[in-house]
Backbone as CSV, one residue per row, in Angstrom:
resi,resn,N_x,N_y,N_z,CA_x,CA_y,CA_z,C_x,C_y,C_z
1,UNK,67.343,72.598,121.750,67.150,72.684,120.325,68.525,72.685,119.661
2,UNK,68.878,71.647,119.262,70.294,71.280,118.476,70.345,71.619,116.853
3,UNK,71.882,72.830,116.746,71.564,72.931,115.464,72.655,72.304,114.811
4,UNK,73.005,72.911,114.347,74.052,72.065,113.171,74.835,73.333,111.869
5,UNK,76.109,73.056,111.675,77.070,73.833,111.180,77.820,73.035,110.196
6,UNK,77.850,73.455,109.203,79.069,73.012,107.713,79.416,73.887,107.591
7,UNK,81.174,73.519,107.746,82.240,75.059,106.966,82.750,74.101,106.178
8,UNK,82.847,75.171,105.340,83.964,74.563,104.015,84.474,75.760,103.667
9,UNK,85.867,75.499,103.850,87.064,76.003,103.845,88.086,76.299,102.425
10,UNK,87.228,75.692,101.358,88.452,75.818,100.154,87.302,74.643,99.578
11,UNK,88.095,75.006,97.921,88.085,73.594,97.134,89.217,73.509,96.566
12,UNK,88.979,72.047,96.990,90.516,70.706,96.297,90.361,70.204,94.874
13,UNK,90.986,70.734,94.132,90.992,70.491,92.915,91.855,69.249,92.358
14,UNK,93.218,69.521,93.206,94.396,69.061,92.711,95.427,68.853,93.787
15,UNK,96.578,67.924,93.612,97.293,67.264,94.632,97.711,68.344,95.432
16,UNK,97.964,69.546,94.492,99.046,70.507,95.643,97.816,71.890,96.147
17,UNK,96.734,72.093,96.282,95.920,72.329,96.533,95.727,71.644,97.794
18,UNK,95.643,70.479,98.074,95.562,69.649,99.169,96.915,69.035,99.840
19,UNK,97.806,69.378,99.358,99.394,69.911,100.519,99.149,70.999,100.739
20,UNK,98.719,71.744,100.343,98.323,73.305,101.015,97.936,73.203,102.101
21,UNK,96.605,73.131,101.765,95.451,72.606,102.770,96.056,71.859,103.943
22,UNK,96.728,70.646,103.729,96.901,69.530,104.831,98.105,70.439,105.505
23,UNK,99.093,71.256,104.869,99.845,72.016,106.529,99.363,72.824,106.855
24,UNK,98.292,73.653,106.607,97.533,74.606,107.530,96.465,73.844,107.809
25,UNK,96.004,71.941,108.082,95.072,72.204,108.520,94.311,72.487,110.050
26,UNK,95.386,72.311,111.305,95.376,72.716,112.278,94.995,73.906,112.785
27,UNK,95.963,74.993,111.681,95.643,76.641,112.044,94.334,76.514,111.302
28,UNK,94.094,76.145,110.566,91.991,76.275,110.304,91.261,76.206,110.989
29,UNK,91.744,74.463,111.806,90.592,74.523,112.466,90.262,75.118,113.824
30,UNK,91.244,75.508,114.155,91.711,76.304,115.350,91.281,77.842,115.350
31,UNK,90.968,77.982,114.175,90.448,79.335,113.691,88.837,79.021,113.821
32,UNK,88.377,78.083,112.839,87.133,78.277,113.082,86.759,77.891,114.741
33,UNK,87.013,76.636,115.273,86.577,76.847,116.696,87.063,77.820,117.618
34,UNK,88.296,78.861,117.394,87.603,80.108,118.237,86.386,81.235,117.701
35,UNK,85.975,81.254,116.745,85.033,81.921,116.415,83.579,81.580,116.818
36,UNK,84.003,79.655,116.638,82.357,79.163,117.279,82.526,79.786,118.615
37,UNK,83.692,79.466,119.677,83.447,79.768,120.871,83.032,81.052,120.928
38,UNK,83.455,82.049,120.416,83.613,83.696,120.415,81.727,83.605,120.178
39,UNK,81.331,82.796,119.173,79.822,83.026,119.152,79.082,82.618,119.995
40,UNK,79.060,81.589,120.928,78.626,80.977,121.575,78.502,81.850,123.184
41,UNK,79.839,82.456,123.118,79.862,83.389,124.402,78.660,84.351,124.266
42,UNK,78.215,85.072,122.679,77.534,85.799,122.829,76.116,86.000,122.762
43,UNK,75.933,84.231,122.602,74.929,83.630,122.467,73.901,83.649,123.785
């Protein structure tokens, strides 16, 4: 039984809003997939 997940992380309003965004976007996503994993373990 396959589910399905949307994160959203911020809203982009404006150019420097999204230079923000684009140099942390690694540490984000690196954040949310240890949490999926962290859930999944306890799944």
């Amino acid at each position: 039984n396959a589910g399905g997940l949307i994160v959203e992380l911020g809203f982009i309003s404006n150019d420097a809003e999204l230079a923000a965004f684009n140099s942390k976007y690694w540490s984000a996503a690196k954040a949310v997939a240890q949490v999926i994993i962290e859930h999944e373990k306890r799944a």
